[in-house]
C-alpha positions in Angstrom: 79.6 230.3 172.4 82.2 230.4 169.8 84.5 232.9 169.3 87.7 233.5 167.2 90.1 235.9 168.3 93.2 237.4 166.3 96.1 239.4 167.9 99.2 240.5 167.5 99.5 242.8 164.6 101.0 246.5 164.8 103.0 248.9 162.6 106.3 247.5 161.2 109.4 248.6 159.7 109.9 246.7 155.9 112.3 244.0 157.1 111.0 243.3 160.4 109.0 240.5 162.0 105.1 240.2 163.5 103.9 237.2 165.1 99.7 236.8 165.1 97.7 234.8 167.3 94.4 233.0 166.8 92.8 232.1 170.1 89.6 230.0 169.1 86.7 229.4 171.8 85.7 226.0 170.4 84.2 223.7 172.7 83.0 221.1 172.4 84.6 221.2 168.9 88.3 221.2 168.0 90.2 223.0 165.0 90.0 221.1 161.8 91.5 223.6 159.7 93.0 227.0 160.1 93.3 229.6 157.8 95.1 233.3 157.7 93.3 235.3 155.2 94.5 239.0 154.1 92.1 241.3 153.1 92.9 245.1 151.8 90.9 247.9 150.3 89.0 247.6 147.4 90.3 243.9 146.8 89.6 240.4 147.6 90.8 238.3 150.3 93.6 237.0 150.0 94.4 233.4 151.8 97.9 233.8 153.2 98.4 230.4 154.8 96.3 227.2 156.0 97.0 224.4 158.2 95.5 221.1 159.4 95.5 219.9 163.2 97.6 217.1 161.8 100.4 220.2 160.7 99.8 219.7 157.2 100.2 223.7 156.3 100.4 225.1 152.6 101.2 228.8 151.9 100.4 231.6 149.2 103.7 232.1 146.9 104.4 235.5 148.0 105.0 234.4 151.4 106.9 231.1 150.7 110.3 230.9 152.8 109.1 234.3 154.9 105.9 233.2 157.0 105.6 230.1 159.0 102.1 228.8 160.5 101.4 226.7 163.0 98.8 225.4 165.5 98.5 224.1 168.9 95.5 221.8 169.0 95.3 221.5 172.5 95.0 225.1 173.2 93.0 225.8 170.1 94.9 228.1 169.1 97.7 228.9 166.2 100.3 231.5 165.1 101.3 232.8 161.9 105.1 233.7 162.2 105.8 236.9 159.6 109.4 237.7 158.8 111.0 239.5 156.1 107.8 241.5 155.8 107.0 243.8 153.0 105.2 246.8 152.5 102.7 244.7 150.3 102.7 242.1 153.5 100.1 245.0 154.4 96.4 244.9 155.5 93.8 243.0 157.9 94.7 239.1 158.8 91.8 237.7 159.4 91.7 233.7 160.9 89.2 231.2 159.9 88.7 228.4 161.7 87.3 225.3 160.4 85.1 222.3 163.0 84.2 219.0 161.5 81.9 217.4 163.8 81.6 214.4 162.0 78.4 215.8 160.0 79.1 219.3 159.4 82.0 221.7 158.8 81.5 225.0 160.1 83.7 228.1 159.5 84.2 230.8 162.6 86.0 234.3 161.3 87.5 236.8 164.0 87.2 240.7 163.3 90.5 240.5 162.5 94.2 242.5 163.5 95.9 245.1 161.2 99.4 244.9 159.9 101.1 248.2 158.8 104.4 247.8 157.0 106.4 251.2 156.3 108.7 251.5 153.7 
C-alpha cells in the first residue's frame, strides 16, 4: 500500500527554523518527483518547492535563499529545510509525491503537517 507521510511541523517564532519530513511507502516504485505544496484558508495551494531524484529542485520566489529541499532516494524520503521563516511562511505543507513506472505517473498526497509562525 502506498502511503505518504509529512512531519515535522509545529509553532514557531518569526525568525526561526522547521525542518519537514516526507516518508513515502513506495514500493515497488521509487520517487520521481517531490513536491511541498502550502495550502491556507480560503486560498489555493501554493507549490513551495519541487525536486527530482536526480536533485534537480526549483523553488517559489518567496522562499528563494530561506528554504532548502532535498531527497534521499534510497530511503524514499525528503526534507524541506525552512529558515528565516515568516509569519506568511504559515499554513498546511502538504508533499506530493510523483512514480513513473515507465507507463504511468501517479501522484500520492499525505494529510499534511501544520506550520504556525508568531509574529
Amino acid at each position: 500500500q502506498v502511503r505518504v507521510v509529512e512531519s515535522g511541523g509545529g509553532l514557531v517564532q518569526a525568525g526561526g527554523s522547521l525542518r519537514l519530513s516526507c516518508a513515502a511507502s513506495l514500493n515497488p516504485f521509487t520517487i520521481n518527483v517531490m513536491t511541498w505544496y502550502r495550502q491556507t484558508p480560503g486560498k489555493q495551494r501554493d507549490l513551495v518547492a519541487a525536486i527530482t531524484s536526480g536533485g534537480s529542485a526549483n523553488y517559489a520566489d518567496s522562499v528563494k535563499g530561506r528554504f532548502t529541499i532535498s531527497i534521499d532516494n534510497a530511503e524514499s524520503s525528503g526534507y524541506l529545510q525552512m529558515t528565516s521563516l515568516k509569519p506568511e511562511d504559515a499554513g498546511t505543507y502538504l508533499c506530493d509525491v510523483e512514480t513513473d513506472n515507465g507507463i504511468t505517473r501517479t501522484h500520492y498526497w499525505g494529510q499534511g503537517t501544520q506550520v504556525t509562525v508568531s509574529s
